[in-house]
C-alpha positions as CSV (number, residue, x, y, z in Angstrom):
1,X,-255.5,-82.8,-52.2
2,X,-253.2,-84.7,-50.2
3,X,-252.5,-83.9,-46.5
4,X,-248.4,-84.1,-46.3
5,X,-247.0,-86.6,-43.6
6,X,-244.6,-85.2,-41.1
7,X,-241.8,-86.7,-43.3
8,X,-242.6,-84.7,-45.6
9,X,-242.9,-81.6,-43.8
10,X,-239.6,-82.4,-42.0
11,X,-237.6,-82.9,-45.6
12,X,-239.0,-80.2,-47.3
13,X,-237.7,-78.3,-44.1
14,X,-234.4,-79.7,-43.7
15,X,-234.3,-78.9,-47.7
16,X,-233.2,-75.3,-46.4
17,X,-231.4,-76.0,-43.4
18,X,-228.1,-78.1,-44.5
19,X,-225.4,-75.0,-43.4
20,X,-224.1,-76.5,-40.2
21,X,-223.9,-73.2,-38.9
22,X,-227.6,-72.5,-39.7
23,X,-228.3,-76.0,-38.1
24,X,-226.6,-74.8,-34.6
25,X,-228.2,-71.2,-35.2
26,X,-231.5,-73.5,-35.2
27,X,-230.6,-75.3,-32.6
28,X,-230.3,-72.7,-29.9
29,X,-232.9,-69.8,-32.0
30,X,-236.0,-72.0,-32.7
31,X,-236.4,-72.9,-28.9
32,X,-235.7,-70.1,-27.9
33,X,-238.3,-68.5,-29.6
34,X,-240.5,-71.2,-28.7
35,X,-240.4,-70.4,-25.7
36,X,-240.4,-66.7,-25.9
37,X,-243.9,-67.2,-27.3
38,X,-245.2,-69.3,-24.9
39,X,-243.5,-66.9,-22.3
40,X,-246.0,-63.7,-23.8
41,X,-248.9,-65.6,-23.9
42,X,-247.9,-67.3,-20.1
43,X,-248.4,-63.9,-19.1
44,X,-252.0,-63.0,-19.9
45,X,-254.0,-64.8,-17.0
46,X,-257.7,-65.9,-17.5
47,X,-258.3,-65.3,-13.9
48,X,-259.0,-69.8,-13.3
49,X,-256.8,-71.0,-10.5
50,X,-255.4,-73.9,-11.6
51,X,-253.2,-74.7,-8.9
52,X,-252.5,-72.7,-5.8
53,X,-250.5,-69.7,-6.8
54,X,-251.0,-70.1,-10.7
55,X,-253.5,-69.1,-12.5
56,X,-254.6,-71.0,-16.3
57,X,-253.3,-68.4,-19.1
58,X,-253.7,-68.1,-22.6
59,X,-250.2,-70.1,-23.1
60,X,-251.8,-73.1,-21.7
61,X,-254.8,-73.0,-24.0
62,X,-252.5,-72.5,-26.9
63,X,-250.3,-75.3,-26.4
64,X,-253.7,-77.6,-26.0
65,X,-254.1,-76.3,-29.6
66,X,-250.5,-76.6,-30.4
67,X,-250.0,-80.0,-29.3
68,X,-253.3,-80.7,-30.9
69,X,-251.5,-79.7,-34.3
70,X,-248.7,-82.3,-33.6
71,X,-250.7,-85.0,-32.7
72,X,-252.5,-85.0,-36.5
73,X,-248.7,-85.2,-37.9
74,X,-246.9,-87.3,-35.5
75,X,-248.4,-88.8,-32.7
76,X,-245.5,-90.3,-31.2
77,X,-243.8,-86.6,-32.2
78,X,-246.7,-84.7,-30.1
79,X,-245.4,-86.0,-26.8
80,X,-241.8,-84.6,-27.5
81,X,-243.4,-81.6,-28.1
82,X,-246.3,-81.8,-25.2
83,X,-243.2,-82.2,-22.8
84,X,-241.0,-79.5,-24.1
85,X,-244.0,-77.5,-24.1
86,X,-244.7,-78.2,-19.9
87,X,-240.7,-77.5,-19.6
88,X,-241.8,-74.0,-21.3
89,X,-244.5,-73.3,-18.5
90,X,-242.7,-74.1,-16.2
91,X,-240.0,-72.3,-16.9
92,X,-242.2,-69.4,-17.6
93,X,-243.7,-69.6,-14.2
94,X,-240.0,-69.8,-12.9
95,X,-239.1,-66.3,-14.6
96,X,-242.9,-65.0,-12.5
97,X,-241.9,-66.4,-9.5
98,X,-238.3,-65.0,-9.2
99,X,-239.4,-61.7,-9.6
100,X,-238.5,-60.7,-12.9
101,X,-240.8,-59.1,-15.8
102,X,-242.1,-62.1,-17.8
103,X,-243.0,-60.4,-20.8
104,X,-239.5,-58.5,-21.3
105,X,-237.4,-61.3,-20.8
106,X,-239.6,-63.0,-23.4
107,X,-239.6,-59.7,-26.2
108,X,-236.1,-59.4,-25.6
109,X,-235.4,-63.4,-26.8
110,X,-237.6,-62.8,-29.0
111,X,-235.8,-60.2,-31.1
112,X,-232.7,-61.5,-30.3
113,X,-234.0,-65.4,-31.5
114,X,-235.0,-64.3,-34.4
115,X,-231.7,-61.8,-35.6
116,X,-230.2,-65.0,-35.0
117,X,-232.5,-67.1,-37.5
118,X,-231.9,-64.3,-40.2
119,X,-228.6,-64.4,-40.2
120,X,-228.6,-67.8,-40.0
121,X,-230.2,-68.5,-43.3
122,X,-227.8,-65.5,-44.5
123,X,-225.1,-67.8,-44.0
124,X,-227.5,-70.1,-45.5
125,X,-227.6,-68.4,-48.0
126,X,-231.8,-69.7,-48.6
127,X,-234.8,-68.1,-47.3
128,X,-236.4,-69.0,-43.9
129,X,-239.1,-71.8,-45.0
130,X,-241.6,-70.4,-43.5
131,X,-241.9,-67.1,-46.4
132,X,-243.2,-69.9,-48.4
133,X,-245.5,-71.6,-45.6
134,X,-246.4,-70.6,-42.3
135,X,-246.7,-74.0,-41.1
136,X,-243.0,-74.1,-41.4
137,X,-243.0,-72.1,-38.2
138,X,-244.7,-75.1,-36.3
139,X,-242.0,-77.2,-38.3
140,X,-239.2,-76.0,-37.0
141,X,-239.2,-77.3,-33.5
142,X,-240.9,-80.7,-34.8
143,X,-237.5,-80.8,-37.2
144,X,-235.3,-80.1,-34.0
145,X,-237.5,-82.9,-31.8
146,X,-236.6,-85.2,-34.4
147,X,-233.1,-85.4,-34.4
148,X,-233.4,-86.1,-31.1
149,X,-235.7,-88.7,-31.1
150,X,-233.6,-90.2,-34.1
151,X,-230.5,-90.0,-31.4
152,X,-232.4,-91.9,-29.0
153,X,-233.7,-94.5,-31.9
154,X,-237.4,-93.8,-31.9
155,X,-239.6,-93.1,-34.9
156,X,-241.7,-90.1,-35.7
């Protein structure tokens, strides 16, 4: 069997994602719940200090993973997504340090990502891709990161 190439991940994406209201819906839910996710996980410490006042966290270890995933597709790709990633955790650690509840502000952009998606690809009027992959989940911000590397002229 045939390992797809991140083109064709990225077409068969973009298949169901041609509304440009659903595109704009995309373009504000999928990072949102990006970072949402890295947000929950940003929260559950391992107990490593990593650098003084921040501690390694399941979020980090992910994203090694996640990044990992991007690199087999698109290596030129994976550092888009590497440093959208850091902008995450960082932003993550911003939302600890001012005081606020991580993990609720991240559930609650969660939800409200995602109501967006739905009705999104109502509009659409086509199923989110990932009902028939799961990998389309990890396709989604790749398909974003691509648009603007295309807008910047460099290649996936």
């Amino acid at each position: 069997m045939l390992m797809k190439t991140i083109n064709d991940w990225l077409s068969e994406y973009g298949e169901s994602h041609q509304n440009p209201t659903n595109k704009l819906v995309h373009w504000i839910c999928v990072p949102t719940i990006f970072f949402s996710i890295v947000g929950l996980f940003y929260g559950i410490k391992l107990g490593v200090p990593v650098l003084p006042g921040i501690q390694l966290n399941v979020a980090t270890v992910l994203l090694l993973l996640v990044v990992g995933y991007y690199v087999r597709l698109s290596p030129a790709l994976a550092v888009g997504m590497l440093l959208f990633s850091l902008l995450c955790l960082f932003i993550a650690q911003q939302i600890e340090t001012a005081g606020l509840v991580l993990w609720q502000v991240c559930l609650s952009l969660f939800v409200l990502a995602w109501i967006g998606q739905f009705w999104g690809h109502k509009v659409e009027g086509k199923k989110p891709s990932f009902f028939q992959d799961l990998q389309f989940l990890m396709i989604g911000p790749a398909w974003l990161m691509s648009f603007i590397y295309s807008r910047f002229g460099l290649r996936v």
